[in-house]
C-alpha atoms as a printed R data frame, in Angstrom:
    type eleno elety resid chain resno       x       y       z
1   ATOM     1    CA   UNK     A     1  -1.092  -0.953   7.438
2   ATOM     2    CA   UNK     A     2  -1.921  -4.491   7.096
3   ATOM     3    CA   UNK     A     3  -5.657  -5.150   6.471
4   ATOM     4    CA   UNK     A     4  -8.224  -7.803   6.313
5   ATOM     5    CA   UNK     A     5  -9.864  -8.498   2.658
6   ATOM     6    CA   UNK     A     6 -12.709 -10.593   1.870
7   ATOM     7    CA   UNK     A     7 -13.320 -10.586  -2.404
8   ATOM     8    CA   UNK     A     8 -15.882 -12.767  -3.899
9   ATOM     9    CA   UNK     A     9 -16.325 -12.503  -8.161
10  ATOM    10    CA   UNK     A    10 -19.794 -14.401  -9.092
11  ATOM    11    CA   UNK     A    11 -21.243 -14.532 -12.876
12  ATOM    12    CA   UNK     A    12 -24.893 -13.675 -13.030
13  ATOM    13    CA   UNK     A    13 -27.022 -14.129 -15.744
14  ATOM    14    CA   UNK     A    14 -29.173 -11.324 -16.140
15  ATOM    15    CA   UNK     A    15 -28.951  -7.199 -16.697
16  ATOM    16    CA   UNK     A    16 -27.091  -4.945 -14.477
17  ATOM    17    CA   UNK     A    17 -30.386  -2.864 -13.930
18  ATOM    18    CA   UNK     A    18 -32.071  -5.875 -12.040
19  ATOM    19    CA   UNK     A    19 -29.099  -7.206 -10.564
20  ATOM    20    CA   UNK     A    20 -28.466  -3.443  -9.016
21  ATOM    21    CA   UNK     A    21 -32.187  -4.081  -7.732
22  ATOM    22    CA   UNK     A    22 -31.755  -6.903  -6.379
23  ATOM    23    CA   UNK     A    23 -28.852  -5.652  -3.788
24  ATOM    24    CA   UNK     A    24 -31.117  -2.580  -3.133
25  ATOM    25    CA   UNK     A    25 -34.377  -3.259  -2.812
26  ATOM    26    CA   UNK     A    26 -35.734  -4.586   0.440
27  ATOM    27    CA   UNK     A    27 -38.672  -6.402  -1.555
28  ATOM    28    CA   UNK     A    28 -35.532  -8.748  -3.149
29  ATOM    29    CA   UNK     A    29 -33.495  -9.122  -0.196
30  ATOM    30    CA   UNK     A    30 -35.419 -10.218   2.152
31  ATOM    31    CA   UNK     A    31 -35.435 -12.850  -0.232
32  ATOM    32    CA   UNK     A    32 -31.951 -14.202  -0.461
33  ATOM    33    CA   UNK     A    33 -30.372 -12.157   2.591
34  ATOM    34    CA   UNK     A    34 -32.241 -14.406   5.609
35  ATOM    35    CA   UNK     A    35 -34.950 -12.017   5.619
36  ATOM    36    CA   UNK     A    36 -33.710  -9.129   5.970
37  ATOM    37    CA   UNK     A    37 -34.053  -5.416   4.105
38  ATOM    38    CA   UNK     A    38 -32.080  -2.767   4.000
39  ATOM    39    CA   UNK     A    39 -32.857   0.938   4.798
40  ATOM    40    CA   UNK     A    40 -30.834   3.877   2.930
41  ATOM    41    CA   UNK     A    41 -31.999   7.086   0.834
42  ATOM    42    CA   UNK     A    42 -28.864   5.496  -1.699
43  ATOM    43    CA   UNK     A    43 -26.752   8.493  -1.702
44  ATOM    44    CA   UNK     A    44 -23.448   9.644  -1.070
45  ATOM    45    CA   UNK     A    45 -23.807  10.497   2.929
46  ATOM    46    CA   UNK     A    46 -26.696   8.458   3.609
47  ATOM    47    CA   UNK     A    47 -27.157   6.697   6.387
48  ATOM    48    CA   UNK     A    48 -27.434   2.332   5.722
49  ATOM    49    CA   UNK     A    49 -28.660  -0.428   7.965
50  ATOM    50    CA   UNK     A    50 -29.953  -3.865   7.413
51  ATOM    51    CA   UNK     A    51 -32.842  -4.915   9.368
52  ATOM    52    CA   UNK     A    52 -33.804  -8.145  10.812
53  ATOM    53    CA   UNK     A    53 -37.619  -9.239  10.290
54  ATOM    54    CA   UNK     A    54 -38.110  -7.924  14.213
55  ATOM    55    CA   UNK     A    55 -36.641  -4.663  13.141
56  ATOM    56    CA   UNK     A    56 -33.326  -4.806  14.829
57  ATOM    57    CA   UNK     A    57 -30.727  -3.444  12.689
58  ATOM    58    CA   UNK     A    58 -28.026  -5.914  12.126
59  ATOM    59    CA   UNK     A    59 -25.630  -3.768   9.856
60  ATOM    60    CA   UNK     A    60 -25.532  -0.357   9.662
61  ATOM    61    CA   UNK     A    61 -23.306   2.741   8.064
62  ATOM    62    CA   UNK     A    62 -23.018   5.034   5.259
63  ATOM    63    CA   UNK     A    63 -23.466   5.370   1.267
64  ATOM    64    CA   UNK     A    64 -19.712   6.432   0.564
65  ATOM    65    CA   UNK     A    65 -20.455   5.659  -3.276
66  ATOM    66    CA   UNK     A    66 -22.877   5.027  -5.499
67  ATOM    67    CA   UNK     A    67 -22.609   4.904  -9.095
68  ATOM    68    CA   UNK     A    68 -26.455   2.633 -10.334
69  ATOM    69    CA   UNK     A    69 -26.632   0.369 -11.930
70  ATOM    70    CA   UNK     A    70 -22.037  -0.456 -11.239
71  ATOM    71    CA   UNK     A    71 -20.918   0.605  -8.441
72  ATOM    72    CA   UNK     A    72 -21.589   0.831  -4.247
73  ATOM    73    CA   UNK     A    73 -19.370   1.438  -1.866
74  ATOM    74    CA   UNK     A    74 -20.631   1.413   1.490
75  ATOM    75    CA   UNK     A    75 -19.173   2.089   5.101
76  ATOM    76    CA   UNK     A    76 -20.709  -1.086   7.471
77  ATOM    77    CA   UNK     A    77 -20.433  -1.724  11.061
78  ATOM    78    CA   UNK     A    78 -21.669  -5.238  12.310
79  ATOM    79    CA   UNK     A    79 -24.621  -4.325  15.133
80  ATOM    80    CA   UNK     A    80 -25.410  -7.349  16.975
81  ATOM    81    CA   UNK     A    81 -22.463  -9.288  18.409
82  ATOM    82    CA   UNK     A    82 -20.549  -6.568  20.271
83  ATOM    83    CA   UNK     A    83 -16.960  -8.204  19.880
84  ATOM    84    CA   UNK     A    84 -17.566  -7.728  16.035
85  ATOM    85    CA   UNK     A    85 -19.164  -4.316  16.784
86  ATOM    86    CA   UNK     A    86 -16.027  -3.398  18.518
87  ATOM    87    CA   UNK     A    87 -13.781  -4.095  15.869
88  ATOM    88    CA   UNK     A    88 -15.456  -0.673  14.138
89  ATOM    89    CA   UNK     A    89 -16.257  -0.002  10.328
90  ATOM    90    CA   UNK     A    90 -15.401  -2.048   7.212
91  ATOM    91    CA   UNK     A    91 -15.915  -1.185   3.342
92  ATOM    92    CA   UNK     A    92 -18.285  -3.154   1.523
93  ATOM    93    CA   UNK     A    93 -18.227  -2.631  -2.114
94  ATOM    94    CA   UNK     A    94 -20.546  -3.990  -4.956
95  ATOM    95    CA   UNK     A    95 -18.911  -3.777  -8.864
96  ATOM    96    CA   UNK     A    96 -21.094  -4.697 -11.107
97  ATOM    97    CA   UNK     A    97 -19.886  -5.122 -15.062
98  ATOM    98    CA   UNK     A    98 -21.784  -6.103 -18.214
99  ATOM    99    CA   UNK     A    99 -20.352  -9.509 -19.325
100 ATOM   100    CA   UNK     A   100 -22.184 -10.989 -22.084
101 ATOM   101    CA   UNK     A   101 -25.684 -12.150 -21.203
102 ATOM   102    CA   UNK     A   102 -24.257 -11.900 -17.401
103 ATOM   103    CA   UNK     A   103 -22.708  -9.226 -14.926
104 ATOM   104    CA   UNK     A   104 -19.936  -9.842 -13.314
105 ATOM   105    CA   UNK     A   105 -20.572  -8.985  -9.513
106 ATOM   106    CA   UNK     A   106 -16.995  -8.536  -7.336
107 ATOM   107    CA   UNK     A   107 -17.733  -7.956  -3.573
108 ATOM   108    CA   UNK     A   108 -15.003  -6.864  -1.976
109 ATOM   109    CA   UNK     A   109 -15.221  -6.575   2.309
110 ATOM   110    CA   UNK     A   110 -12.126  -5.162   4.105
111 ATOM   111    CA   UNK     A   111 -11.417  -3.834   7.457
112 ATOM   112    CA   UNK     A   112  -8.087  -1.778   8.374
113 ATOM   113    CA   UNK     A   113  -7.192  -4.453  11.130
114 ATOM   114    CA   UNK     A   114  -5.416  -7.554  10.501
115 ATOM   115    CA   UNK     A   115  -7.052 -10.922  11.494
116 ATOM   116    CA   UNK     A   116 -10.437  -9.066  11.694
117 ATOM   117    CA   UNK     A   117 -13.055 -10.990  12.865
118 ATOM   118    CA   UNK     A   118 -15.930  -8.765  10.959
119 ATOM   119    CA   UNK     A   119 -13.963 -10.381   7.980
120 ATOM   120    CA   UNK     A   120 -13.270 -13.871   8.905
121 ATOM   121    CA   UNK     A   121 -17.239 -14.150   9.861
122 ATOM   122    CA   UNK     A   122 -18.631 -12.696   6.207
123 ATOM   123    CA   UNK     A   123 -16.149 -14.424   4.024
124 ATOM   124    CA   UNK     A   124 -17.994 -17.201   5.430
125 ATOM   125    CA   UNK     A   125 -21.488 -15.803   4.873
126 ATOM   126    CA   UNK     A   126 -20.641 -13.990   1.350
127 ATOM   127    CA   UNK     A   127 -20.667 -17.326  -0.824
128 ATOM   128    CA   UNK     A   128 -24.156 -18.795   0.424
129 ATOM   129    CA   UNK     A   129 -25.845 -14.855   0.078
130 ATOM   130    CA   UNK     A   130 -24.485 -14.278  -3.614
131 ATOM   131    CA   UNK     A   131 -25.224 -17.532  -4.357
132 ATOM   132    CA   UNK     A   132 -28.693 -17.939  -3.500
133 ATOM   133    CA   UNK     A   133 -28.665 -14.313  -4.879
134 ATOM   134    CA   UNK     A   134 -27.124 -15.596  -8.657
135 ATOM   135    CA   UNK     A   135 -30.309 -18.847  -8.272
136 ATOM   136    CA   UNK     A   136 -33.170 -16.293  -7.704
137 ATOM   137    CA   UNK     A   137 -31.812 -13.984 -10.725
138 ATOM   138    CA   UNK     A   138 -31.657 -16.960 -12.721
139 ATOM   139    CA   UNK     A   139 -34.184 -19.432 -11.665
140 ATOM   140    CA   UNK     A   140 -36.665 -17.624  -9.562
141 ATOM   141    CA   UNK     A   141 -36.014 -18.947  -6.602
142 ATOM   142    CA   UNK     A   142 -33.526 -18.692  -3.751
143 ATOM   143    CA   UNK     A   143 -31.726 -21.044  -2.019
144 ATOM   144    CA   UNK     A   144 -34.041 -22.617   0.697
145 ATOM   145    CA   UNK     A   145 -31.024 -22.215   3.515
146 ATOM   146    CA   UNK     A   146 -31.421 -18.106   2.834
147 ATOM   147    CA   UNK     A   147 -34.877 -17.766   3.408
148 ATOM   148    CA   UNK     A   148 -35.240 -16.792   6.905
149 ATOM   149    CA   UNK     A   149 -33.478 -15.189   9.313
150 ATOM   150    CA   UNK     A   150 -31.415 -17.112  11.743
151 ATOM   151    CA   UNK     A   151 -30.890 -14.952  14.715
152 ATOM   152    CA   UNK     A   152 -27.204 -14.455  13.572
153 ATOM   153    CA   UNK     A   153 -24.222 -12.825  11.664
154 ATOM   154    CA   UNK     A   154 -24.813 -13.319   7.863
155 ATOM   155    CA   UNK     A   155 -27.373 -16.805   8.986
156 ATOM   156    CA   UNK     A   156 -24.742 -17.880  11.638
């Protein structure tokens, strides 16, 4: 079956530990993710979602893997625009490898369904998330365009 693949490799300089933090913890995302947190009990068969700052859930799923501080695989639905709703589940998955002073973080976003939509609309959001993610590990501070949440798909 023909699927739809979204993989982004970054270079981060710091440790896996805080990098793994970073994607977890709602205290850090909200910081680079437009404001938004995330909800799980990070095990295998828990229950995800990612929360706007009025409490909608925007994303939601399932822990299929975890491995701290290198590995998450998660099962995500898109919540808020029903034609990407509709299009069902996709696999997100975080890999996270010492490199030197840096981690190499590979997202990888895929969807059973060809020409999917869910994909088309994160492979566009992917590159400004990790990247203000890779600036706040690094500098401090996020990128200014992540900040808050714009009432969208990924800051649509």
């Amino acid at each position: 079956m023909q699927k739809s693949t979204f993989i982004y490799v970054t270079y981060i300089r710091t440790t896996p530990e805080k990098l793994w933090a970073a994607l977890t913890q709602p205290e850090f995302t909200r910081q680079y993710f437009f404001n938004t947190t995330q909800e799980s009990a990070w095990k295998p068969g828990a229950s995800w979602k990612m929360q706007a700052p009025d409490g909608s859930t925007t994303d939601g799923g399932e822990v299929l893997e975890i491995d701290p501080p290198r590995r998450l695989v998660l099962k995500w639905r898109h919540e808020l625009k029903p034609e990407l709703r509709a299009e069902g589940y996709s696999r997100m998955t975080y890999s996270l490898e010492p490199a030197g002073a840096s981690v190499k973080l590979t997202v990888t976003h895929e969807m059973d369904k060809p020409g999917s939509k869910l994909i088309e609309g994160v492979a566009n959001g992917w590159p400004t998330i990790l990247a203000s993610l890779k600036s706040l590990l690094e500098t401090g501070q996020s990128l200014e365009e992540t900040r808050q949440w714009k009432g969208g798909c990924k800051g649509e």
